[in-house]
N, C-alpha and C positions, 0 to 999 in steps of 0.2 A: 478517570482520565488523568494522563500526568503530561504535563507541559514545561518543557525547555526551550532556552534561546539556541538556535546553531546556525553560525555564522548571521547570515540579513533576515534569516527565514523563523518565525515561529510552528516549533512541532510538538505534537501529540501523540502519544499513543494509550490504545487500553487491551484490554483482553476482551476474545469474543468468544469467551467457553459461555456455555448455557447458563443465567441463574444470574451473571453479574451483567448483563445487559439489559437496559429497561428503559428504550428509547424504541419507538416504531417509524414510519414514513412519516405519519402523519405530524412527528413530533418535530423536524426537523424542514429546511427549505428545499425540498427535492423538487427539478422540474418535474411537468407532468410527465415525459418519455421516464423519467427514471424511476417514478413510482410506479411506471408500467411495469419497466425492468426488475425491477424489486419482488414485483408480484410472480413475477415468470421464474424466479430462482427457487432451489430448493431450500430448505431451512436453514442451513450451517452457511450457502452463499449469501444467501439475505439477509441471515446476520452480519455477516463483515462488509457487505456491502453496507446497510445501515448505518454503522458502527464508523465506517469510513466516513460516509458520508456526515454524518455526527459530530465527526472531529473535526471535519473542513468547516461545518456552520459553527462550531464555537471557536475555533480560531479567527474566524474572519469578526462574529462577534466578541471576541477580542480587542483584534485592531482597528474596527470600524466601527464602535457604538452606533453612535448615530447616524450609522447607513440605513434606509428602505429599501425594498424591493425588489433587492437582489436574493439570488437563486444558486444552486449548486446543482450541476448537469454535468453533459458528457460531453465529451468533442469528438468530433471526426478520427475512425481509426485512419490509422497510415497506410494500414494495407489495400483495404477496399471502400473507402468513403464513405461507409455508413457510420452512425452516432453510436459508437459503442468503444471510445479511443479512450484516452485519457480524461479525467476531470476539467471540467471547463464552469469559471465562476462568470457569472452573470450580475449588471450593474453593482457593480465594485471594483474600484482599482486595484486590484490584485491576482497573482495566478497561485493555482494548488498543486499538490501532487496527493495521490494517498500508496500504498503498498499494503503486500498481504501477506505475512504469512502464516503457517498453522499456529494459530490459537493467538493472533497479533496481529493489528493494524496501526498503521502508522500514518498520519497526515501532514503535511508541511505547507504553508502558507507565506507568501511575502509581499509587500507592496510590489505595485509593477511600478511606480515609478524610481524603484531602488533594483529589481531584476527583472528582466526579459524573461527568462524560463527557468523553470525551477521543477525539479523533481526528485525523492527520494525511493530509495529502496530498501527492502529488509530483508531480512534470508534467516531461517531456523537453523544456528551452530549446531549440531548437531553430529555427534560420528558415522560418515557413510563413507567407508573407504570408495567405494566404487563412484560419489557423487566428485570424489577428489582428485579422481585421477583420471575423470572426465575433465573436468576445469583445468586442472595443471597440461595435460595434453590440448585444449583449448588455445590455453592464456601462456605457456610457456611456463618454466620454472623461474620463481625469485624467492626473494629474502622475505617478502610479505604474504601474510597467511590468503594464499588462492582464495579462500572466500572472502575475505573484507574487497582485494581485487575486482571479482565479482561485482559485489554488491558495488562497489565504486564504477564500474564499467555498465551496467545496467541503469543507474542512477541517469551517467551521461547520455547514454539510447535513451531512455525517457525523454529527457529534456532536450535531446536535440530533434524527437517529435517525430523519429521512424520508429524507435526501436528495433528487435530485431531483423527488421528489414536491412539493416548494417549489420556485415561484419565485427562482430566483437573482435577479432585481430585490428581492427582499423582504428579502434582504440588506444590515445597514447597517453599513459599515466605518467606523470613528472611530476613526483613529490604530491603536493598542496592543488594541481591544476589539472586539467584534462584535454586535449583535443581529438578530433575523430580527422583519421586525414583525406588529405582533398578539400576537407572545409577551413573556413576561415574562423570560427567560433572558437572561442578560448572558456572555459570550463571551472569555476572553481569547486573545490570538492570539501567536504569535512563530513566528521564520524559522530552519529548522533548516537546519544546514549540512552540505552533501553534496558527491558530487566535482561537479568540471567540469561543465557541460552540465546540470545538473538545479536544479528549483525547488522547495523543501521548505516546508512551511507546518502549523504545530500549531494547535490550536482544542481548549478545553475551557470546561467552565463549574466553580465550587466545588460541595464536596458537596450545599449546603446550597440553592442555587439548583436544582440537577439536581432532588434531590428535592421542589421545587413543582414543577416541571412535569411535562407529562404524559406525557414517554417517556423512555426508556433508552436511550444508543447508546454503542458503543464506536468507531467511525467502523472 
């Protein structure tokens, strides 16, 4: 596991190729719905599912030593209200994110009485002309590399708790900030650093903006 500060939020990431992971359900504070879930995936999902989950219980023991009895679960998707949304922390003042992608998991953690919402995204740098000029036709053309975009516009759909159920056009990037329009939430962003080959991108809002608006995400 390697751990940096970015921006209010502490994050993790590690690799979930076979051989260097050696943590199971049991070893970690998974509710019981997510030990269920755990069990229901196939091997390569239920590693990074673990793995994720691994990284939000040592972040949070991290910042909470002497916290008890809190839990890492899921929350309510956006789309159809059942428990299979984003990460959701249980007694502990604080919200998570985690992100996936091939062969990398990534987690982020931060006081809630320092952010409202918080969520991160990853994305595999990788050459696919065709994944690039889906995005550019997407996102419009700029000066900034379409994927870091991306991953910065995905970041803010997390944490603003639909996902893609918005419009990724609705999205407006200005420098350092983000907001989605129509809404009233203002967005900070920053680029977290991770190995070789990967795009990392954090999105939260303050406490005090989260709570006027009208949903909760942990991305």
């Amino acid at each position: 596991m390697h751990t940096i500060a970015v921006g209010p939020a502490s994050v993790a990431w590690a690799a979930t190729s076979p051989g260097q992971v050696r943590t199971g359900p049991r070893d970690i504070r998974l509710s019981p719905q997510d030990r269920s879930r755990a069990a229901g995936f196939g091997v390569d999902r239920r590693r990074e599912f673990v793995v994720g989950r691994s990284l939000v219980a040592a972040l949070v023991g991290g910042l909470f030593p002497d916290a008890t009895g809190w839990s890492v679960g899921t929350g309510v998707c956006g789309r159809c209200g059942e428990r299979h949304g984003p990460v959701h922390l249980a007694g502990v003042p604080a919200v998570a994110g985690v992100s996936y992608a091939r062969g990398l998991v990534v987690a982020a953690v931060s006081p809630s009485e320092t952010v409202g919402s918080l969520a991160v995204d990853v994305e595999l740098d990788a050459a696919d002309t065709t994944r690039t000029r889906d995005l550019t036709r997407l996102l419009g053309r700029s000066r900034q590399p379409v994927l870091r975009r991306w991953t910065r516009i995905e970041a803010v759909l997390k944490a603003d708790g639909r996902g893609l159920l918005v419009d990724p056009g609705d999205v407006r990037l200005r420098g350092l900030t983000a907001s989605i329009a129509g809404g009233g939430t203002r967005y900070q962003l920053a680029d977290g650093e991770g190995p070789p080959g990967y795009v990392i991108s954090l999105a939260w809002s303050d406490a005090e903006s989260s709570a006027a608006s009208s949903g909760p995400a942990t991305g």
